[in-house]
KENUPA-896891 format. One record per residue (C-alpha): residue number from 1; residue in three letters; x, y negated, z negated. Coordinates in pm, 1 decimal, decimal comma. Layout:
! KENUPA-896891
<pt><lumti>NUM</lumti><keba>ALA</keba><xx>X</xx><yy>Y</yy><zz>Z</zz></pt>
...
//
This chain:
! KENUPA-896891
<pt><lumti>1</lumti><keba>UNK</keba><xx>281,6</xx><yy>-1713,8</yy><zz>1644,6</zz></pt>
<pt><lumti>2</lumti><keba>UNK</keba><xx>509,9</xx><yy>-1510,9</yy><zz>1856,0</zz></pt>
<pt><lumti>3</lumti><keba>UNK</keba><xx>777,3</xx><yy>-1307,4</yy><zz>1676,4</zz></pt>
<pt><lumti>4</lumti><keba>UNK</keba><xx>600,2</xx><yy>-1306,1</yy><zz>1318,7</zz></pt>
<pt><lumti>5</lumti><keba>UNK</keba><xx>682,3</xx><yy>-944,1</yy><zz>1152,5</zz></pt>
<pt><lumti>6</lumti><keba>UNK</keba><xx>383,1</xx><yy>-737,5</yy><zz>1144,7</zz></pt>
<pt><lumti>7</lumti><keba>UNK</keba><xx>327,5</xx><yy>-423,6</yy><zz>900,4</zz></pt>
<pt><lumti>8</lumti><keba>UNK</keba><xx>84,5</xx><yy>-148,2</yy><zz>880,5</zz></pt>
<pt><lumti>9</lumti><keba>UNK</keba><xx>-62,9</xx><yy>5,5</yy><zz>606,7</zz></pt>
<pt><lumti>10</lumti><keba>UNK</keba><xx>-410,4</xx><yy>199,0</yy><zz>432,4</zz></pt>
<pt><lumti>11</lumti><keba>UNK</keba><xx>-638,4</xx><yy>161,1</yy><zz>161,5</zz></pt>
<pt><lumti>12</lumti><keba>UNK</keba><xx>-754,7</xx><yy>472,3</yy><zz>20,9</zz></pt>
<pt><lumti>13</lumti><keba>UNK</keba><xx>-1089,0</xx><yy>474,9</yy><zz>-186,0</zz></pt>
<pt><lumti>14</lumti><keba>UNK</keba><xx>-1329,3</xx><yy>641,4</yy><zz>-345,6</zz></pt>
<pt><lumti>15</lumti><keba>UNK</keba><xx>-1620,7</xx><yy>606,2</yy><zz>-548,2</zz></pt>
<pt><lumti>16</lumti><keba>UNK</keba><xx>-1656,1</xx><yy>705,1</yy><zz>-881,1</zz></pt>
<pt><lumti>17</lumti><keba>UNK</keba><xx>-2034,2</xx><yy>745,5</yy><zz>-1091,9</zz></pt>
<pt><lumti>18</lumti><keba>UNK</keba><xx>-2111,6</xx><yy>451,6</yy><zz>-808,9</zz></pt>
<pt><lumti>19</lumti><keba>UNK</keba><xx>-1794,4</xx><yy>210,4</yy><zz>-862,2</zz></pt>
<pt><lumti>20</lumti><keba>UNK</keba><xx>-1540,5</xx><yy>153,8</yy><zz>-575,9</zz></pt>
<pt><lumti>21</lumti><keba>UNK</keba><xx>-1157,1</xx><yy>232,6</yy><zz>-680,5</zz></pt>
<pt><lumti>22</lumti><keba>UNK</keba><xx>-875,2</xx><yy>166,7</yy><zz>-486,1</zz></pt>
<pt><lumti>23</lumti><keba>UNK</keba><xx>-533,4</xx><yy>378,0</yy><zz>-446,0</zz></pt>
<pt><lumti>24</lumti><keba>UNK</keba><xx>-254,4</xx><yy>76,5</yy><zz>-458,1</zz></pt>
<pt><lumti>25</lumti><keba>UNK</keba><xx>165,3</xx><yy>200,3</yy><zz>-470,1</zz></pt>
<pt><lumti>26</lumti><keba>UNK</keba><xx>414,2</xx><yy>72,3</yy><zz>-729,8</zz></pt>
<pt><lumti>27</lumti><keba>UNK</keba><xx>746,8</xx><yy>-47,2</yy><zz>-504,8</zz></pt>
<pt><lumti>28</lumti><keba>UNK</keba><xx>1038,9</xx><yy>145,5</yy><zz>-621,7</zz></pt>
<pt><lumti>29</lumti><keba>UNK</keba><xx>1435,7</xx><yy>-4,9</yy><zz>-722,0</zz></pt>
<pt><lumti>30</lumti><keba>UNK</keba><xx>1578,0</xx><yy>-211,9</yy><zz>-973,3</zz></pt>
<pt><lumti>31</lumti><keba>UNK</keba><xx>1393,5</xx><yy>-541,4</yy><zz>-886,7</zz></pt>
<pt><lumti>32</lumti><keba>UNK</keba><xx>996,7</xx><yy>-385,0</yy><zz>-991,0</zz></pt>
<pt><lumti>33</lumti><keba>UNK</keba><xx>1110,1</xx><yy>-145,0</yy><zz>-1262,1</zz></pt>
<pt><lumti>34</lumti><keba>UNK</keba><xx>982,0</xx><yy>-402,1</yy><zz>-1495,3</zz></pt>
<pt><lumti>35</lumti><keba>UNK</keba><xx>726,0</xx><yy>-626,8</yy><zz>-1280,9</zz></pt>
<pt><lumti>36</lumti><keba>UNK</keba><xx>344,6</xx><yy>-500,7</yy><zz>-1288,1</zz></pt>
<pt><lumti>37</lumti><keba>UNK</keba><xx>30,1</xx><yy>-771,6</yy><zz>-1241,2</zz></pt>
<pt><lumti>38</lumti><keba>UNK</keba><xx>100,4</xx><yy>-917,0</yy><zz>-862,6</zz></pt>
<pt><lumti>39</lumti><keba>UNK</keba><xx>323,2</xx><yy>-654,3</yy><zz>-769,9</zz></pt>
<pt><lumti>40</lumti><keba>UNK</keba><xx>154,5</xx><yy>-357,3</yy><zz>-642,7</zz></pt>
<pt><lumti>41</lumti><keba>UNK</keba><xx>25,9</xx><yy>-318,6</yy><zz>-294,3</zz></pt>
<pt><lumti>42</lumti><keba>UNK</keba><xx>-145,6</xx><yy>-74,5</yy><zz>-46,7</zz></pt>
<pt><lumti>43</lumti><keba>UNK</keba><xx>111,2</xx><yy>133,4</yy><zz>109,5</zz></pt>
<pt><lumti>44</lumti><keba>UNK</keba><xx>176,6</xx><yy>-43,7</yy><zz>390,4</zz></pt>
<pt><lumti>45</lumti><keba>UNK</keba><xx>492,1</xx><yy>-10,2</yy><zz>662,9</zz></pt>
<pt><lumti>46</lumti><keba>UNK</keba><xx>702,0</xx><yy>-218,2</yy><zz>983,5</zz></pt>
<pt><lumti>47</lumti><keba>UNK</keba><xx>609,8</xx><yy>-27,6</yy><zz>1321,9</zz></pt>
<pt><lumti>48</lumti><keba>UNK</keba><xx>849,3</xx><yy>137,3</yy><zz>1505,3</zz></pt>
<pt><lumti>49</lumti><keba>UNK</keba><xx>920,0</xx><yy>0,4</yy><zz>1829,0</zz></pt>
<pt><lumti>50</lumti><keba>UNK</keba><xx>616,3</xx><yy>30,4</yy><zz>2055,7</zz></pt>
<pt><lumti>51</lumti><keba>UNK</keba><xx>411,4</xx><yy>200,8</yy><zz>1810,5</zz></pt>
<pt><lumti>52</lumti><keba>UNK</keba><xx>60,7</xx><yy>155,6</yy><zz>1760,0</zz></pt>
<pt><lumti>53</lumti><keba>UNK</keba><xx>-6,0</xx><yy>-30,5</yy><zz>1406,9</zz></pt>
<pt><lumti>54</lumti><keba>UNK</keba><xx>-260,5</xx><yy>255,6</yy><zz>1285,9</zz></pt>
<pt><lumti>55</lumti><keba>UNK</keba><xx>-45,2</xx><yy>525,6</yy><zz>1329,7</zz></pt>
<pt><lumti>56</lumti><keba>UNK</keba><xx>243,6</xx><yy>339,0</yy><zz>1167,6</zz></pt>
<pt><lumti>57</lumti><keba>UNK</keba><xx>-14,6</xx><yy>284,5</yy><zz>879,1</zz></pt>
<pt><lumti>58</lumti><keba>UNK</keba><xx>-92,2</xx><yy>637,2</yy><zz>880,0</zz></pt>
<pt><lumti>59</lumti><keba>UNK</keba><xx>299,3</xx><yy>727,2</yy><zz>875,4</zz></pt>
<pt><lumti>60</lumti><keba>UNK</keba><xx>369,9</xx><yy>529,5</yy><zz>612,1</zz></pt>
<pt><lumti>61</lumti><keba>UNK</keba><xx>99,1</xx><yy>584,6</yy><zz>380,4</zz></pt>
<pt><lumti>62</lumti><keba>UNK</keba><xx>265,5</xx><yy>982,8</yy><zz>432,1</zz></pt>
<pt><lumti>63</lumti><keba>UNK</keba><xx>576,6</xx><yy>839,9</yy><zz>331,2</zz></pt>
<pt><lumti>64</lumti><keba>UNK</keba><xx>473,2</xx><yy>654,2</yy><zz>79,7</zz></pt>
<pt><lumti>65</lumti><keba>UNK</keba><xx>207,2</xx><yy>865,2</yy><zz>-148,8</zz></pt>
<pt><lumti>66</lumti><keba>UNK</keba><xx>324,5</xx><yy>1224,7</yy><zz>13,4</zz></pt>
<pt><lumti>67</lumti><keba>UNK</keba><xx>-87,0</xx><yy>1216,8</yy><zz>86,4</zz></pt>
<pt><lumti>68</lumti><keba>UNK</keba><xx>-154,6</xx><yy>1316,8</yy><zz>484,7</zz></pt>
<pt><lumti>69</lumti><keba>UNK</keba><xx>-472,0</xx><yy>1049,8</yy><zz>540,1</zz></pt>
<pt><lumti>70</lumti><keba>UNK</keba><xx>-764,5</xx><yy>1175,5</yy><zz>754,9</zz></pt>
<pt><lumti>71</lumti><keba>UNK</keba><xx>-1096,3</xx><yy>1082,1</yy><zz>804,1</zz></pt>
<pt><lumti>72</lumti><keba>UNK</keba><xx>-1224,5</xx><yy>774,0</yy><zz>943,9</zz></pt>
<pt><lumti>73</lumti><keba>UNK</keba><xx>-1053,6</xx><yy>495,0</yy><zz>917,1</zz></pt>
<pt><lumti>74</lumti><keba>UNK</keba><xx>-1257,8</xx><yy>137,3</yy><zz>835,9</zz></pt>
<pt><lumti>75</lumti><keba>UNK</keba><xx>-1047,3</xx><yy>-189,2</yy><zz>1021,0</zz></pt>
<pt><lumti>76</lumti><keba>UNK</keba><xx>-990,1</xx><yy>-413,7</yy><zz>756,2</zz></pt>
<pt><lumti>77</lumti><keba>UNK</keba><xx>-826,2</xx><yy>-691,0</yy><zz>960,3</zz></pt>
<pt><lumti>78</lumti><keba>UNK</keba><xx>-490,9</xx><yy>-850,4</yy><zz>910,2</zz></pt>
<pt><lumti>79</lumti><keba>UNK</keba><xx>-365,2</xx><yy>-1084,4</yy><zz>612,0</zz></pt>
<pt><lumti>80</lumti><keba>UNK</keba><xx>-57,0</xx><yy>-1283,7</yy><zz>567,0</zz></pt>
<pt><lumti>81</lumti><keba>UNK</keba><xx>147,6</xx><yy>-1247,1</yy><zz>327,7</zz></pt>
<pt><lumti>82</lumti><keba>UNK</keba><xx>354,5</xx><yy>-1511,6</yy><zz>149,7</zz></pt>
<pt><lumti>83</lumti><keba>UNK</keba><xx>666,1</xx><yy>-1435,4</yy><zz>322,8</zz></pt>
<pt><lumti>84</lumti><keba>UNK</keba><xx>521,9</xx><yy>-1486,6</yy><zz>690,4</zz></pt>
<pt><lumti>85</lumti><keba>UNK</keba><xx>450,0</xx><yy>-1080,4</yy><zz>748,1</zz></pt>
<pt><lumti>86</lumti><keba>UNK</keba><xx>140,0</xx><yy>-1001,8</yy><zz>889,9</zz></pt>
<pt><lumti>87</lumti><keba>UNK</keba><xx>-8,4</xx><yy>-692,3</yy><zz>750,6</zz></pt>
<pt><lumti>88</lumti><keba>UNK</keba><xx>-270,7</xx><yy>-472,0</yy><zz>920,5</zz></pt>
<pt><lumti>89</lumti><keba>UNK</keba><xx>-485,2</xx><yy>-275,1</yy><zz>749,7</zz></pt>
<pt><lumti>90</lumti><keba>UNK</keba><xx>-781,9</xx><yy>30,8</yy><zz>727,3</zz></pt>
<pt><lumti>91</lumti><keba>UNK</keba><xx>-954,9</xx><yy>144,4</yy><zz>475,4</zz></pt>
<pt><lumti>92</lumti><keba>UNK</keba><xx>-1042,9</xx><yy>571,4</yy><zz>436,2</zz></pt>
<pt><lumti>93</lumti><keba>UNK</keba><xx>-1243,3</xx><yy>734,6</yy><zz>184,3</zz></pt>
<pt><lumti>94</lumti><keba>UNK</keba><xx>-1063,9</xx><yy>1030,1</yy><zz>-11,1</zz></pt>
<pt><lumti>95</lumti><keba>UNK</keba><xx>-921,0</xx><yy>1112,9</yy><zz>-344,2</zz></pt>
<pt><lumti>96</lumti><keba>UNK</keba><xx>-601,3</xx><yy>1283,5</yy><zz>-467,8</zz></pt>
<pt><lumti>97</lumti><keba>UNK</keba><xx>-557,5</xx><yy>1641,2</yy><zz>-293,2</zz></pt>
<pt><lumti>98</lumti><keba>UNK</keba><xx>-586,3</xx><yy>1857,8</yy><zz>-602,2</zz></pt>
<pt><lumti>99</lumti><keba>UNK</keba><xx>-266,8</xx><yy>1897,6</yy><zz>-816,8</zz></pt>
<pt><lumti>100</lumti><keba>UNK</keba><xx>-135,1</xx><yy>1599,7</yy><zz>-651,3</zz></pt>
<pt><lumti>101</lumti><keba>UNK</keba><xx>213,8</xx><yy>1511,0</yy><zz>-740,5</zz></pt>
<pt><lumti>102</lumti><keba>UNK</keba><xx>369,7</xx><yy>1176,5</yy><zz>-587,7</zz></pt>
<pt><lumti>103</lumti><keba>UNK</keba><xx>633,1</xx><yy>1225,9</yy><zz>-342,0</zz></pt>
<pt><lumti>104</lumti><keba>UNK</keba><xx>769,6</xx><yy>984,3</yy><zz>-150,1</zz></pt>
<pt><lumti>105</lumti><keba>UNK</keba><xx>1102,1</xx><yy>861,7</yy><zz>69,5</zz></pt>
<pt><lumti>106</lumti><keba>UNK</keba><xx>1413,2</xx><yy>725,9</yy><zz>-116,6</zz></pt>
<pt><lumti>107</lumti><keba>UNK</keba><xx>1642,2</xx><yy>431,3</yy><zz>-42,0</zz></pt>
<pt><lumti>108</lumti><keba>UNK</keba><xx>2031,5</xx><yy>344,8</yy><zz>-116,2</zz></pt>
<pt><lumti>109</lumti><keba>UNK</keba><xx>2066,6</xx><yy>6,8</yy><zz>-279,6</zz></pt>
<pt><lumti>110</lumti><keba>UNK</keba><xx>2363,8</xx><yy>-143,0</yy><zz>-431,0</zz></pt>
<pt><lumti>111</lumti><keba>UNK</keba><xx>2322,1</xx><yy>-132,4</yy><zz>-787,6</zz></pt>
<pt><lumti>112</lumti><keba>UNK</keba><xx>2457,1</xx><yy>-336,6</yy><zz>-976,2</zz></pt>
<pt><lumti>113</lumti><keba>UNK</keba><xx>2492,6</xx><yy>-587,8</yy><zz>-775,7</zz></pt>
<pt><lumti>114</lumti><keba>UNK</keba><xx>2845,1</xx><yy>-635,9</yy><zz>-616,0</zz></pt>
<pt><lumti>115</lumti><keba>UNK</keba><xx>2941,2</xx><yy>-368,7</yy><zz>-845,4</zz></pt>
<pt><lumti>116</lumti><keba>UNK</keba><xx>3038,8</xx><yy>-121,4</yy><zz>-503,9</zz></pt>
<pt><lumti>117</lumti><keba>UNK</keba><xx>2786,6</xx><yy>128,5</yy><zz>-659,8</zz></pt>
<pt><lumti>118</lumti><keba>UNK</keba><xx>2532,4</xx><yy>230,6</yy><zz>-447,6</zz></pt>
<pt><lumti>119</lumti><keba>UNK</keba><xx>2216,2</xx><yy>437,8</yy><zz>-620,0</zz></pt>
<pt><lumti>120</lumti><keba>UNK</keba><xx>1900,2</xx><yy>571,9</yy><zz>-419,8</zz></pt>
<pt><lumti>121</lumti><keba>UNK</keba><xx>1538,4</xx><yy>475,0</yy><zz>-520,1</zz></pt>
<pt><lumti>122</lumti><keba>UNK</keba><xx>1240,9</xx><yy>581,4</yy><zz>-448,8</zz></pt>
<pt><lumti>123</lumti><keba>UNK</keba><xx>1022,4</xx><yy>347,0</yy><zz>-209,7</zz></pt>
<pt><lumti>124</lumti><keba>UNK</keba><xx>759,1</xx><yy>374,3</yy><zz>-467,6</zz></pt>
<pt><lumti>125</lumti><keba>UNK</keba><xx>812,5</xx><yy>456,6</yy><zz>-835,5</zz></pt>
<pt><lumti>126</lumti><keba>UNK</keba><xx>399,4</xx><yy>514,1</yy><zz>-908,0</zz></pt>
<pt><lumti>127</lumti><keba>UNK</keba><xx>42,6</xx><yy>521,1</yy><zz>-726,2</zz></pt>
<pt><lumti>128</lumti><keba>UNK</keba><xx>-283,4</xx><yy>529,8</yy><zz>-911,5</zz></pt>
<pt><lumti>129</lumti><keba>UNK</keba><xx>-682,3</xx><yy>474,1</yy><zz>-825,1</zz></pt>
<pt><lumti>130</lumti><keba>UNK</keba><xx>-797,3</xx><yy>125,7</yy><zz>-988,3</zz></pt>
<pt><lumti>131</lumti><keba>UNK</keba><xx>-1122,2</xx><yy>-37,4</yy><zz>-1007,0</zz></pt>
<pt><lumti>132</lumti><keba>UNK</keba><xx>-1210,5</xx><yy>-348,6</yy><zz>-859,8</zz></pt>
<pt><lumti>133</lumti><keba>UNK</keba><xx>-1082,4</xx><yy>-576,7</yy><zz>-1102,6</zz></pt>
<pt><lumti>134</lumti><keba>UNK</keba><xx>-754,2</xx><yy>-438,2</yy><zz>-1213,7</zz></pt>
<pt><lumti>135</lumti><keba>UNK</keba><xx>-687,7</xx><yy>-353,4</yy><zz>-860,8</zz></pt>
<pt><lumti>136</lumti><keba>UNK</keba><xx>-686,2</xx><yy>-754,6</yy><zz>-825,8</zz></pt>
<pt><lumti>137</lumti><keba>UNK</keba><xx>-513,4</xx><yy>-823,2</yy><zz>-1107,4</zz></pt>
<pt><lumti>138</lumti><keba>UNK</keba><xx>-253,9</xx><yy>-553,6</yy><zz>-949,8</zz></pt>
<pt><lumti>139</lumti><keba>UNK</keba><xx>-210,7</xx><yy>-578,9</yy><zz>-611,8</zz></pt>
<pt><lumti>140</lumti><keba>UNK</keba><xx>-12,8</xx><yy>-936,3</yy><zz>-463,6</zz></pt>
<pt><lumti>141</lumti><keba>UNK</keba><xx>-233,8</xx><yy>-1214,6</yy><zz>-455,9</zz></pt>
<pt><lumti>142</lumti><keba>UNK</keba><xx>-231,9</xx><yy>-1237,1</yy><zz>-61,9</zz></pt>
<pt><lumti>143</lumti><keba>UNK</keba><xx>-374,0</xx><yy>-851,0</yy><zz>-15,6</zz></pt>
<pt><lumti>144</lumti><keba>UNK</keba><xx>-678,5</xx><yy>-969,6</yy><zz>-253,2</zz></pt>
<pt><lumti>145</lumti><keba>UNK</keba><xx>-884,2</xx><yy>-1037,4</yy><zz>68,4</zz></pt>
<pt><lumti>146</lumti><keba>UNK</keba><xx>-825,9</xx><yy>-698,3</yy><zz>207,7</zz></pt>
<pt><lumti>147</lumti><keba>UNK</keba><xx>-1027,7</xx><yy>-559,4</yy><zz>-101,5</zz></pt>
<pt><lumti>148</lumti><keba>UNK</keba><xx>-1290,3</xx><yy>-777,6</yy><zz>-77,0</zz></pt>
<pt><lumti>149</lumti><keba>UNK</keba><xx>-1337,2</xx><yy>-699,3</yy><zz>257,2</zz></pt>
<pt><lumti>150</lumti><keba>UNK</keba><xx>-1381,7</xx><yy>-336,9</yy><zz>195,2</zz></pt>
<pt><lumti>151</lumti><keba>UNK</keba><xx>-1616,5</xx><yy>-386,5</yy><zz>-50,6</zz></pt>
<pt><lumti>152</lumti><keba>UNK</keba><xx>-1834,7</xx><yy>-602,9</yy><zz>221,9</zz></pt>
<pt><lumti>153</lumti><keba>UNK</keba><xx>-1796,1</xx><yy>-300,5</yy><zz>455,3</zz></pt>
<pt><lumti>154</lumti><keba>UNK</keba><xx>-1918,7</xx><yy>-24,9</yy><zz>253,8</zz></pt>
<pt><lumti>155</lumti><keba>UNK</keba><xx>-2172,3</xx><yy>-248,7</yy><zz>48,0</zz></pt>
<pt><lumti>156</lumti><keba>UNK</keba><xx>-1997,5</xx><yy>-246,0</yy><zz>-217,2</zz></pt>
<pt><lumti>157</lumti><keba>UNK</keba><xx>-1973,7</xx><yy>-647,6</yy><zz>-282,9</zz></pt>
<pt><lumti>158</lumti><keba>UNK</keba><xx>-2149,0</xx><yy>-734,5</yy><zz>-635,2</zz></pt>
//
């Protein structure tokens, strides 16, 4: 489908006494401060123009966690989310860089609405490792395959 929206984003992981946990991001503003199950997601981004989609999900996965990604990074495929977007996605293995402190880019919303007011956010309010299960319960229904998928890769699948 030409002209569908496409995004970009990682799945960090790591394995803890033998389970797989996943590193999902909290979106930031007014509208999630008090949404939780179904709202979180991997931290994901749209491409610049001309960019290539893993180092737009590298970039934003920076932006998004403060967390510079290395190693190798697993293809995970695309899903499609319930608003049409495409999203792209890899999975890396890693944990939080020691002392790790969330930083990420902020955004100016008007808040209230029509009130004039405008207030900056952070893109995402919180990030935390889950295991399998929560992580479903967590992230939006429509990035569920991307988890299951990593789990198939790394042998992980029970």
């Amino acid at each position: 489908m030409a002209g569908r929206r496409k995004s970009a984003g990682l799945i960090m992981f790591r394995r803890v006494n033998g389970e797989t946990e996943v590193f999902l991001a909290h979106p930031g503003g007014p509208y999630f401060h008090k949404k939780d199950d179904g709202h979180w997601s991997i931290p994901k981004g749209e491409p610049d123009t001309e960019e290539e989609l893993l180092v737009t999900a590298i970039r934003e996965f920076k932006e998004e966690t403060g967390i510079t990604p290395i190693g190798e990074f697993i293809p995970l495929g695309s899903i499609v989310q319930k608003g049409g977007k495409e999203v792209f996605a890899w999975a890396f293995e890693s944990d939080l860089p020691k002392n790790y402190v969330h930083e990420c880019n902020f955004f100016e919303e008007e808040w209230p609405p029509n009130s004039g007011e405008y207030r900056e956010f952070p893109e995402v309010d919180k990030v935390g490792f889950f295991g399998i299960e929560e992580a479903k319960q967590k992230i939006k229904g429509t990035q569920i395959p991307l988890i299951e998928r990593l789990l198939r890769i790394t042998g992980q699948e029970k």
